[in-house]
C-alpha positions as a printed NumPy array, in Angstrom:
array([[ 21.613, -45.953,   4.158],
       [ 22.041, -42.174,   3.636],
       [ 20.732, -39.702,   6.101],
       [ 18.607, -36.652,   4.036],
       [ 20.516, -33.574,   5.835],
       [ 19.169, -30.881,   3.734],
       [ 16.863, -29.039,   5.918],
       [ 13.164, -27.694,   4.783],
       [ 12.957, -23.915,   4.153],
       [ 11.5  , -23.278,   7.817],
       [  9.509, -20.044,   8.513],
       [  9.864, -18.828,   4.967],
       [  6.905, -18.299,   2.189],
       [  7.803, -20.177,  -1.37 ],
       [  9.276, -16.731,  -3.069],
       [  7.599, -17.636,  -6.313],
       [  4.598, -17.008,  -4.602],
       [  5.424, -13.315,  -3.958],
       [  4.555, -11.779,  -7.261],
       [  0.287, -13.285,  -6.754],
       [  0.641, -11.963,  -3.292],
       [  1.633,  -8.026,  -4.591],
       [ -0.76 ,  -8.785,  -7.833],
       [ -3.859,  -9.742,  -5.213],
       [ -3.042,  -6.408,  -3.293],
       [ -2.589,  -4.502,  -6.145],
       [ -6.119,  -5.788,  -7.348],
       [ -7.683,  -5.294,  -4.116],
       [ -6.449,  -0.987,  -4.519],
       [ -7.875,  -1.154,  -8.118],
       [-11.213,  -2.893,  -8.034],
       [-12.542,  -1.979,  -4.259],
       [-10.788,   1.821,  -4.786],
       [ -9.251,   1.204,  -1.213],
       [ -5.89 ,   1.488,   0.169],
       [ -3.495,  -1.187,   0.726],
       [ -0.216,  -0.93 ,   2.673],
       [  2.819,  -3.533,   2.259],
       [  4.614,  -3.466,   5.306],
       [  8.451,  -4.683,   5.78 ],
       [  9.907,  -6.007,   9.35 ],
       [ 14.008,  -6.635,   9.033],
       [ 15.937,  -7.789,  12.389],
       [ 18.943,  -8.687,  12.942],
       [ 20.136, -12.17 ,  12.076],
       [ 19.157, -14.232,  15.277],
       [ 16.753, -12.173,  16.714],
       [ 15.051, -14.949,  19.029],
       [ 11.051, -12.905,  19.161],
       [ 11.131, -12.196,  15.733],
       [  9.407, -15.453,  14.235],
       [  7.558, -15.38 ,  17.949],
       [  6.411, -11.996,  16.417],
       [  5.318, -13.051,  13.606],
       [  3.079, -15.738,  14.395],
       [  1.266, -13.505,  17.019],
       [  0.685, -10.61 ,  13.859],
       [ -0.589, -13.723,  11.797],
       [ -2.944, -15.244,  14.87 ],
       [ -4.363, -11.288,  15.487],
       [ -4.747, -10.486,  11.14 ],
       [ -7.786, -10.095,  10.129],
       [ -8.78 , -12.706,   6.914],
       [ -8.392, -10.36 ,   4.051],
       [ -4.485,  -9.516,   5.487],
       [ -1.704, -11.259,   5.584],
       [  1.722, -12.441,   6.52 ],
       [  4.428, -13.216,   3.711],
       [  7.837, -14.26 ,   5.369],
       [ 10.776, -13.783,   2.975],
       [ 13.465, -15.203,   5.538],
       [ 13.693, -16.143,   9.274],
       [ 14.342, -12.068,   9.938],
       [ 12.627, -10.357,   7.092],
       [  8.656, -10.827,   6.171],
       [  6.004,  -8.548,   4.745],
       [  2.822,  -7.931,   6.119],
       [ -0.105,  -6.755,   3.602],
       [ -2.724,  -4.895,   5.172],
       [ -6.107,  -3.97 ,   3.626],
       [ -8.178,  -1.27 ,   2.729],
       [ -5.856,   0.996,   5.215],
       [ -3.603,   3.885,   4.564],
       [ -0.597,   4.688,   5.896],
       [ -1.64 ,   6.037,   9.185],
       [ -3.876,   3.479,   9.418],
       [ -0.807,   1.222,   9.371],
       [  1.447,   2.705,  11.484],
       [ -1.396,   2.865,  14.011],
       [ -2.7  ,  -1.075,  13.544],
       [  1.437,  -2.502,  13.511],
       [  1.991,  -0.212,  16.662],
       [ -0.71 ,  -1.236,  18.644],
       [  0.185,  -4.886,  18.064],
       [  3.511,  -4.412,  18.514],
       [  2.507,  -3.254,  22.266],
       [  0.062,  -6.001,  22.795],
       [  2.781,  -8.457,  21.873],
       [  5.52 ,  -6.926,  24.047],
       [  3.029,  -7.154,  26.934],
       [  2.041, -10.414,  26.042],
       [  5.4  , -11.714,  26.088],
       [  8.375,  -9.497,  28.272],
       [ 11.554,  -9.039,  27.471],
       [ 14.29 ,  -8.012,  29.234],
       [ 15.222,  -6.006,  25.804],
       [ 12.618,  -4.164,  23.224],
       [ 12.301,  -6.168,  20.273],
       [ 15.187,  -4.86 ,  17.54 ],
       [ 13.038,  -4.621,  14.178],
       [ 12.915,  -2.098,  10.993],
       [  9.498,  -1.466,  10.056],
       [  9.049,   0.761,   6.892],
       [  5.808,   0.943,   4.86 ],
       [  4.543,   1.189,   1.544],
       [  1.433,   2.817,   0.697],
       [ -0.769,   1.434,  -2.309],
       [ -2.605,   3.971,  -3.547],
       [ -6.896,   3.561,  -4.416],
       [ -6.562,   3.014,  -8.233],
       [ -4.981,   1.681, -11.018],
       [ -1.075,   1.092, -10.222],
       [  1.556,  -1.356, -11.345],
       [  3.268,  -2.644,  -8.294],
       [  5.98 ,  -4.992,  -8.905],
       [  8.609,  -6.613,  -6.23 ],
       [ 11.137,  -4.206,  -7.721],
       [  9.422,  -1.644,  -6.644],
       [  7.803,  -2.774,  -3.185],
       [ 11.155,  -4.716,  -1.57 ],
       [ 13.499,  -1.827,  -1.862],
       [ 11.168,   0.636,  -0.072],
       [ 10.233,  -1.622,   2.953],
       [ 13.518,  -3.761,   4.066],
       [ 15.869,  -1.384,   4.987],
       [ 18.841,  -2.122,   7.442],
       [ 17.836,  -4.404,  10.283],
       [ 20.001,  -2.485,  12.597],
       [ 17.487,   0.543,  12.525],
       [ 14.751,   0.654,  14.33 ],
       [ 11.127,   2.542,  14.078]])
């Protein structure tokens, strides 16, 4: 009797599922003629808070935003009818909240870059979109 040893993808989105995600923020910039913002987190392979991260961004999103995670230390976050400002502002302040919520003896090591989608009519592909927002995981913002 064989043992299944393959483990399941944990704390990863199905990557096929990538291209609606971009498509449904893409559509959201076109038909509401609102801003969008696709941010990208990268830390460093075995960064323990990271996925802890994560699922406190997810629990404080609001319902229109969301939370795709590519690997165990890279995942996008797709905010809404915000610009870039906006997005720096919203990520920082729950960034804070989640370093006071749970201490470390260490900051949190994670890249954060962002990419703006502009009010209008704009192709935006995962060509495009990955390159600008996972960067080197060493770096920090």
């Amino acid at each position: 009797m064989g043992v299944n040893t393959l483990m399941p993808r944990q704390n990863a989105d199905d990557p096929r599922k990538l291209r609606d995600v971009l498509a449904r923020t893409q559509s959201l910039a076109t038909l509401h003629d609102v801003p969008s913002v696709v941010v990208g987190f990268a830390a460093s392979e075995g960064n323990l808070l990271f996925p802890e991260f994560l699922a406190f961004l997810e629990s404080e999103l609001r319902v229109e935003d969301q939370i795709f995670r590519l690997t165990r230390e890279r995942a996008l976050l797709f905010l809404s009818d915000v610009d870039h400002d906006q997005a720096v502002s919203v990520v920082e302040r729950l960034r804070a909240s989640f370093e006071q919520e749970f201490p470390s003896i260490e900051p949190m090591r994670v890249a954060i870059r962002y990419f703006e989608v502009p009010p209008g009519r704009s192709e935006l592909s995962v060509k495009q979109v990955l390159p600008n927002v996972l960067g080197d995981p060493r770096a920090s913002d």
